[in-house]
C-alpha positions in Angstrom: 33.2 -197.0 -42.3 35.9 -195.2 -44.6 38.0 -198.2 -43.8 35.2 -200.7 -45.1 34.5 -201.9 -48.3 31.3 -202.8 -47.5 29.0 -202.2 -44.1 26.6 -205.0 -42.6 24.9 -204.3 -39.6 22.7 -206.5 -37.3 20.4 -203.5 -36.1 19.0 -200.1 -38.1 17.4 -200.1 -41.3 16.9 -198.1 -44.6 17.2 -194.7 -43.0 19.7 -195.6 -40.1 22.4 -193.5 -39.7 24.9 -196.4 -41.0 22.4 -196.8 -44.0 22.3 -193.0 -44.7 26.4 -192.4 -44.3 27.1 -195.4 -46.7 25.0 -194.2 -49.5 26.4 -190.7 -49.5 29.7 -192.2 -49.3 29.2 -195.0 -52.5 29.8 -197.7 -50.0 27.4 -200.7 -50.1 25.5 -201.1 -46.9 22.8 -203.4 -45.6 21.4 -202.3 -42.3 19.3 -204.2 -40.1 19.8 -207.8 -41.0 18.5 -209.6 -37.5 19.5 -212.8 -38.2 23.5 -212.1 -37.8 25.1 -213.4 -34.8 28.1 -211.6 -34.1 31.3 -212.7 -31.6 33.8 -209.8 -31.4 35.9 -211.1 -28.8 36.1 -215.0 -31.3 35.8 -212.6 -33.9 33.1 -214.4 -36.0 30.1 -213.8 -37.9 27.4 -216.6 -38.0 24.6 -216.7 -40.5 21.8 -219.9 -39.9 23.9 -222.5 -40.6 27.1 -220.9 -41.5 30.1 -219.3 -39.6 32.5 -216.6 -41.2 35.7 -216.1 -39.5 38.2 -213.0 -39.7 39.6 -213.2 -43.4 36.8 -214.8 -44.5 35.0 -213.2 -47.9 31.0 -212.4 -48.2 29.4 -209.9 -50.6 26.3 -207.5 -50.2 23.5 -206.4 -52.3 22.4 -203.0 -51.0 19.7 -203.2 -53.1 18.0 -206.1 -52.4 19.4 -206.4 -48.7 21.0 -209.9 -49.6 24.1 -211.0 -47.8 26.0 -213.4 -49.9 28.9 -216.7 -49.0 32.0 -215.6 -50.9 33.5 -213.1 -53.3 31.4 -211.3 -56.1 33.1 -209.7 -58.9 31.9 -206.1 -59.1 32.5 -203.4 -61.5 32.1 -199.7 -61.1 29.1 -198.1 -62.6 29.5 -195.7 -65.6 27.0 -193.3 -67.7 27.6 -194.1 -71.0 26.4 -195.5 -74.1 23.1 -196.4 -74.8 22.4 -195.5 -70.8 23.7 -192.3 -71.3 22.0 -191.3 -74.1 18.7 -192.3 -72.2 19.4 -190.1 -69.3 20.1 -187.3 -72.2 16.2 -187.9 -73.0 15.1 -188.0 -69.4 16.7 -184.1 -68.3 15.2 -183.0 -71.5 11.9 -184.0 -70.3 11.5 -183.3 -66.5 11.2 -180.6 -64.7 12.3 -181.7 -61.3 15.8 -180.7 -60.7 17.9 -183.2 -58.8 20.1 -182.2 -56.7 22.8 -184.7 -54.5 23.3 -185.0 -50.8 27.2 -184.4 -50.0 29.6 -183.6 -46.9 33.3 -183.3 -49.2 34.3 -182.7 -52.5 34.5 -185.9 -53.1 31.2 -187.0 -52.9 30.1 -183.7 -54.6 32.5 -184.1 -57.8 30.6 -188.0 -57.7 27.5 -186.3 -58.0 28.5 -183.7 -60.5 29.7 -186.8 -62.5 26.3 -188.7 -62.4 24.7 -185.0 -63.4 23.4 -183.7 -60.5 22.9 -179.7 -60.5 23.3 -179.1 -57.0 23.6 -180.0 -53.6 20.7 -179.6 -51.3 21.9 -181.2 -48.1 25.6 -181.2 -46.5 26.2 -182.1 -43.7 28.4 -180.0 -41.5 28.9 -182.2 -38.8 30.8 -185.5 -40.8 33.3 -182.8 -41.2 33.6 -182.4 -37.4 34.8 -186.1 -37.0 38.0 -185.6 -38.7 41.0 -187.0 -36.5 42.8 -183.1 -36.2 39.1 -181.6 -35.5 37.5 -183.9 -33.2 39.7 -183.0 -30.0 38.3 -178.9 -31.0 35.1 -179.9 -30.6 35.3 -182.1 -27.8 37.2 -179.1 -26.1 34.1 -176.7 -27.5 31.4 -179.0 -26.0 33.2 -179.1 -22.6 33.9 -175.6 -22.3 33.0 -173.8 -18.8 32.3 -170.4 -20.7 31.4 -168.7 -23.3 35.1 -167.3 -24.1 36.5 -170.4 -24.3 34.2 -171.9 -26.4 35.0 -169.3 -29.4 38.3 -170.6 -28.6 37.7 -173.6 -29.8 35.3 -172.9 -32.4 37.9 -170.3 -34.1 40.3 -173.3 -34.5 37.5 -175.3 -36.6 36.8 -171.6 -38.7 39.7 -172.4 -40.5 38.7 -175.8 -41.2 35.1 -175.6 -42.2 35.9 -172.4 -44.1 38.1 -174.7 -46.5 35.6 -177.7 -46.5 33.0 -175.0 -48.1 35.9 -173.6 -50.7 36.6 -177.4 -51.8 32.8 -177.8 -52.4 32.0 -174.7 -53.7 35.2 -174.9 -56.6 33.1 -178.3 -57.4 29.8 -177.2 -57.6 31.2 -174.3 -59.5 28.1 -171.9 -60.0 25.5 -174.7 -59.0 22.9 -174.5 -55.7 24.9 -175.5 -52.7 22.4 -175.9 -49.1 24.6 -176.4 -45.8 22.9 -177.1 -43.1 24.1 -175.9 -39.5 25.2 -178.4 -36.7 22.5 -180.8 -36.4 23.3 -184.0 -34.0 23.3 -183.9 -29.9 26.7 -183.0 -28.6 27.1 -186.1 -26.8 28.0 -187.9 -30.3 31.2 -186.0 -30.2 31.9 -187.2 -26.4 33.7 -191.1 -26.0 31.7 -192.9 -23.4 34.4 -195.5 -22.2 36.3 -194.8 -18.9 39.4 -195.2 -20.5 38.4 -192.9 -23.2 37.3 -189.9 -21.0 40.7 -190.1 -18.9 42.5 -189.5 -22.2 40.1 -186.5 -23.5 40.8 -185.1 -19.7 44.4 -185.2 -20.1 44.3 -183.9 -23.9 41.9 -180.8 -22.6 44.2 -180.2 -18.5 40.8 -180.5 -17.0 40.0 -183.1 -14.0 38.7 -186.5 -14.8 35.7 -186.1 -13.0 34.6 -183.1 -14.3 34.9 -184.0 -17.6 33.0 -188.0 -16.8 30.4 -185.2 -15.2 30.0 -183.1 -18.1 30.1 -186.3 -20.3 26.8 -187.8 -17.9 25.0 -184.3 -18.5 25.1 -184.1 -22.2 23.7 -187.9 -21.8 20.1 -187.8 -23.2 17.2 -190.7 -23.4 15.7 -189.7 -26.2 18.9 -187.4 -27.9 17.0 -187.5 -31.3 14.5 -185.5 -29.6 16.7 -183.6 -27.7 19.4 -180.7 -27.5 20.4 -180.8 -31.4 19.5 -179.2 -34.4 18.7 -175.3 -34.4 18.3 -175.7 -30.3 22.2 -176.3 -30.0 21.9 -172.3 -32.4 19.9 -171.0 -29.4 22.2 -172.1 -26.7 25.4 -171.5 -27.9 24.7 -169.1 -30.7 28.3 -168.7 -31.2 28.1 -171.9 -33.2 25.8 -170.7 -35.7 28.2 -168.0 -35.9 31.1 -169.8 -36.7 29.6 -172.1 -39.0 27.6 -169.0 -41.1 31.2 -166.9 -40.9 33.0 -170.1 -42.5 30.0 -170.3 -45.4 30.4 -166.5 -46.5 34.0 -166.2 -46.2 34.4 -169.3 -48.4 32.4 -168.3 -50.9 33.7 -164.5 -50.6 36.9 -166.2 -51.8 35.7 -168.8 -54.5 33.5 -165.9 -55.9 37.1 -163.7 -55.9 39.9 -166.8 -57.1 37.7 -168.3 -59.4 34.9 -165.8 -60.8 31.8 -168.2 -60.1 28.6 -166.3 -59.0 28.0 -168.2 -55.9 24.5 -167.8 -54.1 25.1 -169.5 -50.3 22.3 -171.7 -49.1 22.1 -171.5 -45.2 19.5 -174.4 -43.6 18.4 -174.1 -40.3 17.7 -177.9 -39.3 15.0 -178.9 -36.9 12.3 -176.1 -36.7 9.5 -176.7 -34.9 8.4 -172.6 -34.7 8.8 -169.3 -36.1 10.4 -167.7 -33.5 13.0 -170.4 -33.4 13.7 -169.8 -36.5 13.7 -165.9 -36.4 16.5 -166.2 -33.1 18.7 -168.4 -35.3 18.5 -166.3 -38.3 19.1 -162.9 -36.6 22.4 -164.6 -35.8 23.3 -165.9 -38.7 22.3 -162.8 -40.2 24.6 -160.6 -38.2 27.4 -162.7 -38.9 27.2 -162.2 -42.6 26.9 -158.6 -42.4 29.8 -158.2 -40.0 31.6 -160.6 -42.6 30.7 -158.5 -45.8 31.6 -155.0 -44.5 35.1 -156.6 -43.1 35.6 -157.7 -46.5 33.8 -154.2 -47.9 31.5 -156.7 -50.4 27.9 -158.3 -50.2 25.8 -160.3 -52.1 22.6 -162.6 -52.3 22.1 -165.7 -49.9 19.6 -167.8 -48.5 18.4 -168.8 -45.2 15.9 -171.6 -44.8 14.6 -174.2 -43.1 14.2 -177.9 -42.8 10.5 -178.8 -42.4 11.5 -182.3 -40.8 8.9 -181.5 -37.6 5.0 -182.0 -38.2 4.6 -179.0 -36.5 6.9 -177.1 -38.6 4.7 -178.4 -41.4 1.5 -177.2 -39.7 2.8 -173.9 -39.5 4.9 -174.1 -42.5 2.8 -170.5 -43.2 4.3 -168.3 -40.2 7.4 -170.0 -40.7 7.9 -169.4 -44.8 7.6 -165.7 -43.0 11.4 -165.8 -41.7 12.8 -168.7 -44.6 13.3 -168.1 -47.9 13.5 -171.7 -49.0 11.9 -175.5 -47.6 13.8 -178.4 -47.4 11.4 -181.3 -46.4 13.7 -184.1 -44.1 11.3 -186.8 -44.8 13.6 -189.5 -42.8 12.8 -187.5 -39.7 9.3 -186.5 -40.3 8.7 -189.6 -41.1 9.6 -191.0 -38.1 7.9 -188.2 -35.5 5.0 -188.5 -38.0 4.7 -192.6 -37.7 6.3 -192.3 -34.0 8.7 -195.1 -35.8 12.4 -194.9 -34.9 14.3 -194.9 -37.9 16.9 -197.0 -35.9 14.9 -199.4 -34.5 11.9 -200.4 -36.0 13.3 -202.1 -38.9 12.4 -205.5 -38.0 8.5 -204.5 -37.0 8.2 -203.1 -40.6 9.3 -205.6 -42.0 6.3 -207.3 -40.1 3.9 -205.2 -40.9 4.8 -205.8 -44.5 4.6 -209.3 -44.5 1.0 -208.6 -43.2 -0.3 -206.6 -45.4 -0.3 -203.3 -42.7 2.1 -201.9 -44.8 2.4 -202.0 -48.8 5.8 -200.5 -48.4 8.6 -199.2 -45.8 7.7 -195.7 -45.7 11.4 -195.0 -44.1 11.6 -196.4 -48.4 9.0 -194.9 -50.3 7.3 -191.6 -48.6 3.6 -192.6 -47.0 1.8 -190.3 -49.5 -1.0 -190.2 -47.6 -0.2 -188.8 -43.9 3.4 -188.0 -43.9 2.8 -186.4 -47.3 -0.2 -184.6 -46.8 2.2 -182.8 -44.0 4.5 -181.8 -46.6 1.8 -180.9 -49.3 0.1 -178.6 -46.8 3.7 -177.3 -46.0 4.3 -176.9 -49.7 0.8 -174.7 -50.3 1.0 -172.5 -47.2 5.0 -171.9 -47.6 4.1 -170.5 -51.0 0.7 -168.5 -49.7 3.0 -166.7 -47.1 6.3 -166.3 -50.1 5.1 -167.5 -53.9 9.1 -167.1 -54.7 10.0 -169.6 -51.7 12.3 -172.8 -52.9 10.8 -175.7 -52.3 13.0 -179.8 -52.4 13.3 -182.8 -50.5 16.8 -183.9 -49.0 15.6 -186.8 -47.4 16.3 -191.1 -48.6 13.1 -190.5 -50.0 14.4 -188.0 -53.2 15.9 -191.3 -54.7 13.0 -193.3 -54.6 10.9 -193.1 -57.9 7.3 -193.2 -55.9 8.1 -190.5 -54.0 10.1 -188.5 -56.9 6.5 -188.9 -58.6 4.9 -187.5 -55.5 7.6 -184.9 -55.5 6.5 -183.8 -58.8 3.0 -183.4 -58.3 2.9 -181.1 -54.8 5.3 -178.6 -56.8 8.8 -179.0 -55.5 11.3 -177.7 -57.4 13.9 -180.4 -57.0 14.6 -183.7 -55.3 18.1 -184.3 -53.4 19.4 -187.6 -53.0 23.1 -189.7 -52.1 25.4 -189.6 -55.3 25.1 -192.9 -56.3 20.9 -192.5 -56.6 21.4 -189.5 -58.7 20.9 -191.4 -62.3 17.5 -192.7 -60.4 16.2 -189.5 -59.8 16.9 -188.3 -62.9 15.3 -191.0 -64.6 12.3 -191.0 -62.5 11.5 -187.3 -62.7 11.1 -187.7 -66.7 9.2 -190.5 -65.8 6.7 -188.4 -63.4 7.1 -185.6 -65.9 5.5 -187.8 -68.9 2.9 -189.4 -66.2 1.3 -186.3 -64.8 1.2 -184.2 -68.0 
């Protein structure tokens, strides 16, 4: 995908993970288009009536989802002129913050460009699938004990630490949410025979017990498995890595470059309270072992991401332990519907041409189910705390329907891919001037 110019893919959809990485990296993507037939061993492409061989030129429309037979002159997008001067208007009218969903400085500084005031999702595990990290974590996942798995996470401390430094000296003084490891391990792990002898050799351990451990980690459903703040309670020394690499980056940024940085710390996939509490009382001991090594301290956050309908159900116990919401509305979306965000694409799509469905809601949030969840989320979580932060960080903060929604049920800010953050903008005057 960082090779790419552009990403087509025959399965997915709006929300797939191809669809999601694309956006935050500015690369044009259409996921899910069914009608692709696609030969890797000819190396071909056929559309209908058309074949495309290896060299050959097509074009995408992310937007529309068109896929187009030959070369389109493109030209980067810019803020200025007459559009700029609108978008002056629009953040002197709304009162939704937008903030921008970013993994590297790159992306962040894109952001900061297209004036977003924050970041209120980053992902820490994109930067675990660098080429000099990923044999770390492969050696971290397949470790036999405890001891040597800090031994392999205190070669990523280094490396996360200096991810958080380059965001942070972006961001400057603005919000910055990281959210803790979030996928199933077995995305790190190759699956291929040939594959697994080579990680065996890299880490000295036999084949077979590595192809064994590789079979374990193998999961059914692994989006509704062992990821997200379970992988904190099972190998809380994770969490402790990952909340040691978020203070001492900003411990330095706050001393090299003078900004008063406030750490946002998101505990992903909270179905519970107490699952919550167990991650935070790590997280929390990290950062006060961290601050009276370095002999300072100062304020940080730890929340949530209500991204589980039970999480939302209970979003009252739960606003007892985090200090801020983030509502994933791709996920809860999906457990809500009981749609895979992966798979259902073409069934939607159905159900649209039907009239079942006005729109996708993996598109524009379901305002009446999924987003009752997250209004009754929103209401309770400020019963329990009335200073608790309140956003979205899922596909659906770039969406103007949803941004509208957004606006009414009290967040404080939307969160959305770079490239979406002149959208959001622009919509939350819009919801601003329509709900006065």
């Amino acid at each position: 995908m960082v090779a790419a110019e552009g990403i087509l893919t025959a399965r997915g959809g709006m929300t797939s993970h191809a669809a999601v990485v694309a956006r935050g990296m500015g690369k044009c993507c259409v996921s899910g288009c069914s009608e692709i037939k696609v030969d890797e061993e000819g190396k071909t492409l056929g559309i209908g009536q058309y074949t495309f061989k290896e060299g050959d030129f097509i074009s995408l429309n992310g937007t529309t989802g068109d896929v187009i037979k030959g070369e389109v002159r493109t030209v980067p997008p810019e803020l200025s002129g007459d559009f700029g001067t609108i978008m002056n208007w629009a953040d002197d009218i709304r009162t939704l913050k937008v903030r921008t969903n970013a993994d590297n400085p790159r992306d962040a500084a894109q952001a900061v460009e297209f004036g977003a005031q924050g970041i209120g999702l980053c992902r820490t595990e994109h930067m675990f699938f660098e080429e000099e990290r990923i044999p770390a974590i492969r050696r971290m996942i397949l470790a036999d004990s405890e001891e040597e798995r800090r031994e392999a996470l205190s070669f990523l401390l280094p490396y996360q630490k200096g991810d958080f430094k380059g965001i942070y000296e972006v961001m400057e003084e603005r919000p910055v949410t990281i959210r803790l490891l979030d996928p199933p391990l077995h995305e790190f792990i190759p699956h291929t025979d040939e594959e697994l002898h080579e990680l065996a050799d890299f880490i000295g351990k036999p084949y077979e017990k590595v192809a064994k451990k590789a079979e374990e980690l193998h999961e059914f459903n692994p989006m509704l498995g062992h990821r997200g703040c379970r992988l904190a309670v099972t190998y809380p020394e994770i969490a402790e890595m990952q909340a040691e690499a978020i203070i001492t980056a900003a411990i330095e940024v706050r001393k090299e470059k003078g900004y008063d940085i406030i750490p946002e710390i998101m505990v992903p996939l909270v179905g519970s309270k107490t699952e919550l509490t167990d991650v935070k009382k790590t997280v929390v001991a990290t950062i006060d072992r961290v601050f009276e090594r370095e002999g300072v301290s100062f304020p940080y956050l730890v929340g949530t991401m209500i991204e589980i309908p039970r999480a939302a159900l209970t979003a009252d116990e739960i606003a007892e332990e985090a200090e801020f919401f983030s509502f994933g509305t791709n996920d809860l979306t999906q457990m809500g519907f009981g749609f895979s965000r992966d798979d259902t694409g073409k069934i939607i799509k159905e159900y649209k041409e039907k009239g079942i469905f006005e729109d996708d809601p993996f598109q524009s949030l379901d305002q009446v189910g999924i987003g009752k969840l997250v209004k009754m989320a929103v209401e309770m979580g400020k019963k329990t705390r009335p200073d608790i932060h309140l956003g979205i960080c899922g596909e659906h903060g770039g969406d103007p329907k949803s941004i509208d929604f957004c606006h009414r049920v009290g967040l404080q800010y939307v969160s959305c891919s770079p490239f979406r953050v002149p959208i959001a903008r622009l919509s939350a005057a819009q919801a601003a001037i329509r709900n006065k």
